[in-house]
N, C-alpha and C positions, 0 to 999 in steps of 0.2 A: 819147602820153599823152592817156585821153579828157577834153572840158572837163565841165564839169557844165553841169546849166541849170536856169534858173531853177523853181522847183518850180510856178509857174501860168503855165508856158508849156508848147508843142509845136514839136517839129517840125515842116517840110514842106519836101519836094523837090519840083520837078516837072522837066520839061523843057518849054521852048517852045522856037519858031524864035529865030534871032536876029533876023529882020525884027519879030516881033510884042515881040520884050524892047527894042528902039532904040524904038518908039511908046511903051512901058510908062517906059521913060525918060525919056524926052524927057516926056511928058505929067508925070509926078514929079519931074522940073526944073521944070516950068512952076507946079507947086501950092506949090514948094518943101519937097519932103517927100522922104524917100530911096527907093528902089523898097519895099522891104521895107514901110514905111508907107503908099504907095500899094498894093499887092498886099494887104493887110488892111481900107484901108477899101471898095477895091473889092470885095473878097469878100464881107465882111462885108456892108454896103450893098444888097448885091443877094440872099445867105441873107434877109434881112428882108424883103424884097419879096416873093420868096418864100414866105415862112412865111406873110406876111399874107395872100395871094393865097389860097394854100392853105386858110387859114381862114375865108375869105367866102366859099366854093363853099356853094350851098345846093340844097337837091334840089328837084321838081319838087312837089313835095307841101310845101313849106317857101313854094313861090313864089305857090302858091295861096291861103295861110294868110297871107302877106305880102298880099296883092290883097286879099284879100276882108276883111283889118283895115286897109286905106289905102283901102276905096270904104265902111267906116261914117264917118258922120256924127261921131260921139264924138269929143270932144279930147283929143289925145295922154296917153298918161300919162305920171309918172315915166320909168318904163324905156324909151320909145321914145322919148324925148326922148334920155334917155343915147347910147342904142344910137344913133339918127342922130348925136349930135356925133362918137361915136367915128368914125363911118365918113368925116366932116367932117374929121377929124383926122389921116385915113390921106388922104385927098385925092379920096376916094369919090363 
């Protein structure tokens, strides 16, 4: 008999060794959380880093534009004020 599942959930299999699933345990004993809720915020945790990474890349032409509005004199405006907190925020 198949179970159902929940409709905002998914699947995932994988395989690991059993050395790297007894570290994976034992570390989700120690946080008190069951594997399954450690394997998600580990995942999850680190697709964000990720993504944010991926999103500050700026080109070579982006970095010159960057220089040459951080050596005028003028006081920041609005928006690079934003834009540094946010990067403040990401731990930038």
């Amino acid at each position: 008999m198949a179970t159902a599942t929940a409709p905002n959930s998914a699947r995932v299999n994988m395989r690991i060794s059993s050395s790297a699933l007894e570290v994976i345990d034992e570390a989700a004993t120690l946080q008190g959380i069951d594997r399954t809720a450690f394997f998600i915020d580990a995942a999850v945790t680190r697709a964000r880093k990720v993504i944010s990474e991926e999103r500050l890349r700026v080109t070579a032409t982006e970095v010159e534009q960057i220089k040459r509005l951080l050596s005028d004199d003028q006081d920041p405006t609005e928006a690079l004020r934003s834009a540094a907190q946010r990067l403040a925020d990401l731990g930038l």
